[in-house]
C-alpha positions in Angstrom: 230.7 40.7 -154.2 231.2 42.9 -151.2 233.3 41.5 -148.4 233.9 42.5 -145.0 236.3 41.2 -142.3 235.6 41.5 -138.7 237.9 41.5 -135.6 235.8 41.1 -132.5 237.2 42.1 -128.7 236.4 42.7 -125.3 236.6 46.7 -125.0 234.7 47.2 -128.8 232.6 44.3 -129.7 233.8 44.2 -133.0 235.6 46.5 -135.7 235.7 46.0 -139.1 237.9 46.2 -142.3 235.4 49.2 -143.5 236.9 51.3 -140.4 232.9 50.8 -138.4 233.1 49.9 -134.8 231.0 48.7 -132.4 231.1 49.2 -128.5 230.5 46.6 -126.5 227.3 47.0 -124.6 228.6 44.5 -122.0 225.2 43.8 -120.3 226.1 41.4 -117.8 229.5 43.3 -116.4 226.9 46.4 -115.7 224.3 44.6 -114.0 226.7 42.7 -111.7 225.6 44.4 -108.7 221.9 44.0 -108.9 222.6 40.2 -109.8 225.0 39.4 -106.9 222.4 41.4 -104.6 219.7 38.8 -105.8 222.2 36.0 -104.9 222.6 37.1 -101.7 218.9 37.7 -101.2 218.3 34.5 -102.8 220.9 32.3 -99.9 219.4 34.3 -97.4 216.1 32.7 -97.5 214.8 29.1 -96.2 214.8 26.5 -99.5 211.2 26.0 -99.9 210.0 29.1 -98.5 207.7 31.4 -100.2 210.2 34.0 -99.7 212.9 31.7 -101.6 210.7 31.4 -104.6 209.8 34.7 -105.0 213.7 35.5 -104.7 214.6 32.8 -107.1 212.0 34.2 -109.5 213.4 37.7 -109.3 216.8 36.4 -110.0 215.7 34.5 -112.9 214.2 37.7 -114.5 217.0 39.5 -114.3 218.7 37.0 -115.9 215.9 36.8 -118.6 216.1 40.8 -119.0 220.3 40.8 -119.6 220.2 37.7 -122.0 217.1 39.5 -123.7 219.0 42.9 -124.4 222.0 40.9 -125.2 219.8 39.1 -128.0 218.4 42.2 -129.4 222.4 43.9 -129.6 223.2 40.3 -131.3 220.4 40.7 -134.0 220.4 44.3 -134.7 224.1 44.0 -135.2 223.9 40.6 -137.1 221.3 42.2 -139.2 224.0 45.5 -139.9 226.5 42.9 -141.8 223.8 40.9 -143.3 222.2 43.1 -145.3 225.3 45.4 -146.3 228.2 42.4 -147.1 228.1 39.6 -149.2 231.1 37.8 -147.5 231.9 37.9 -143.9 235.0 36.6 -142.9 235.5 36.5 -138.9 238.5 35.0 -137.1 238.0 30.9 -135.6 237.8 31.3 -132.2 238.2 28.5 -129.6 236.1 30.6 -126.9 236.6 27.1 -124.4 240.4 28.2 -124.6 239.8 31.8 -124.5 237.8 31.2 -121.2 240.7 29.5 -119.3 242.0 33.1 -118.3 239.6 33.5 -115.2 240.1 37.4 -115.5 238.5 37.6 -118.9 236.1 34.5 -118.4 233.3 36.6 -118.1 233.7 39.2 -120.1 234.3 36.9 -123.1 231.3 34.6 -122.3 229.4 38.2 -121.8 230.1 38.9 -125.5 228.5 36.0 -126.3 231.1 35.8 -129.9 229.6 32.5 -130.5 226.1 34.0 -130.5 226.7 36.7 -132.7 229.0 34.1 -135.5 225.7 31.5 -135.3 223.2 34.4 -136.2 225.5 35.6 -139.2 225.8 31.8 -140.8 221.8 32.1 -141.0 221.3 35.6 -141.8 224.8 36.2 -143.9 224.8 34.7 -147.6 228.6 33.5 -146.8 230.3 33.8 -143.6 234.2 31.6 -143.8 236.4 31.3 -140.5 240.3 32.4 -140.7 243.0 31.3 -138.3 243.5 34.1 -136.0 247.3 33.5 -134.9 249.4 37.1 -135.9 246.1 39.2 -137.2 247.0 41.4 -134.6 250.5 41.1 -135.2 251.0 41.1 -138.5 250.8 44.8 -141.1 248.0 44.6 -142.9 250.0 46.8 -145.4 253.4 45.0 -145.7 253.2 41.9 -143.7 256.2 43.0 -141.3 255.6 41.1 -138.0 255.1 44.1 -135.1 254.4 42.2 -131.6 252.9 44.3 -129.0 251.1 43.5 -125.8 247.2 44.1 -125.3 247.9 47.5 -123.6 249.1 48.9 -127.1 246.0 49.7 -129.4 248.1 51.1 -132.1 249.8 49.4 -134.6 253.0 51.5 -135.6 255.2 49.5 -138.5 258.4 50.7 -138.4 259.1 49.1 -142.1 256.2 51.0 -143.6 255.7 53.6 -141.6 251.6 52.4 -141.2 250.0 53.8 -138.1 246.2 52.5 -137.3 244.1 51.4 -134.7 245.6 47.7 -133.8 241.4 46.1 -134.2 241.3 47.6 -137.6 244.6 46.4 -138.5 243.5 42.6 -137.6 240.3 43.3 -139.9 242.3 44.0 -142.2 244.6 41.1 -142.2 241.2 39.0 -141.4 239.9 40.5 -144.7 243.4 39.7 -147.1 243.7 36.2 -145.5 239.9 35.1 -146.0 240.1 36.6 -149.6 243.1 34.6 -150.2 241.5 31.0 -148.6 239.0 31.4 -151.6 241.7 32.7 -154.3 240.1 36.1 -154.6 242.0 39.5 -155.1 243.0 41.5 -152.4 241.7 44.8 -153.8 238.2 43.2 -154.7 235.5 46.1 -154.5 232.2 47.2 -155.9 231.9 49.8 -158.4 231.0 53.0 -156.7 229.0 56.3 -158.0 231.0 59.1 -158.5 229.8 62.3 -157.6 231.2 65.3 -155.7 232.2 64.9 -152.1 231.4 67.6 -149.6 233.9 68.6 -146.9 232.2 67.3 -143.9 232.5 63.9 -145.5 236.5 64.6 -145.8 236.5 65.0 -142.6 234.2 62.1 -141.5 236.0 59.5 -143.8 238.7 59.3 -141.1 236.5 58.7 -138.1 235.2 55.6 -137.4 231.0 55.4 -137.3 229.0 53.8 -134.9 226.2 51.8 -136.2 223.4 54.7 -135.2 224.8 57.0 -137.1 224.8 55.1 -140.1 221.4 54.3 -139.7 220.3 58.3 -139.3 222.6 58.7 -142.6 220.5 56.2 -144.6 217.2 57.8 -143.3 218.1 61.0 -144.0 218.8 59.8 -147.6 215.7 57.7 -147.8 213.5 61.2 -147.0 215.5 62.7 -149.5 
């Protein structure tokens, strides 16, 4: 069994407990111009007019185009987990409740979270929910409680001396807590090939990889 555990956000989609992240494309947040121009156009003109339809019909495309490119990031990236993890674990998130803070509203909605967790439950042979109070909090390493405000995106524990990115600290602690809902180890991996590892990939394994480039690694290996 390979698991994975996956901390989603606002400023990187999502970054999991194998150190990958994944920018958010926010698709709705960079179109916002050409959408509230169309609005505008849109109350300009006389309801019923054929001006008005045309104008509603060109807003409605746009609409169609950012939900459609938002679809495709939701399914390539859906696809990514799918076919490399046998168990997903992602955090239970009350998106309704997340939505009450009117300066994130549409940036969380833009995500579409909810989108991205239904596609997994069809694609993903298991996908389980974790409660996600003190994943960002909490040391993945010793469990020593370090609070910090959203502005801080590194965990520092001053018991252990861990320092990591604060997302990939929550994966982790989303990884240890779903592991230990279904009273598996901790430390549960797949065998892995040895063989001899060249220094660029010393000096890769500490940077995190973007879902392109791990796609070029396994075509490159496919030709070989």
């Amino acid at each position: 069994i390979k698991p994975v555990g996956i901390d989603v956000g606002i400023t990187k989609f999502c970054h999991d407990s194998d150190d990958h992240v994944e920018d958010n494309p926010q698709f709705l947040t960079k179109m916002l111009k050409p959408v509230r121009r169309a609005h505008r156009r849109l109350s300009r003109r006389q309801v019923g007019s054929n001006n008005h339809r045309k104008a509603k019909h060109m807003l409605t495309r746009l609409y169609e185009r950012i939900n459609n490119k938002r679809k495709d990031f939701l399914h390539k990236l859906s696809n990514y987990y799918s076919d490399r993890y046998d168990l997903i674990f992602l955090e239970r998130l009350r998106v309704n409740n997340l939505t009450k803070n009117h300066k994130l509203a549409r940036k969380i909605l833009d995500a579409s979270w909810s989108t991205f967790k239904n596609m997994l439950q069809y694609k993903a042979n298991r996908v389980v929910e974790v409660e996600p109070a003190y994943t960002s909090v909490d040391c993945s390493r010793c469990g020593n409680p370090v609070p910090k405000s959203l502005a801080v995106r590194i965990h520092v524990c001053p018991k252990c001396s861990t320092m990591l990115d604060r997302d990939y600290n929550a994966s982790l602690n989303i990884l240890h807590r779903g592991l230990k809902s279904l009273m598996l180890p901790s430390l549960l991996l797949l065998p892995v090939e040895r063989r001899e590892v060249t220094p660029v990939e010393i000096v890769q394994q500490g940077q995190p990889r973007s879902m392109k480039q791990e796609e070029k690694e396994a075509h490159v290996l496919r030709r070989g």
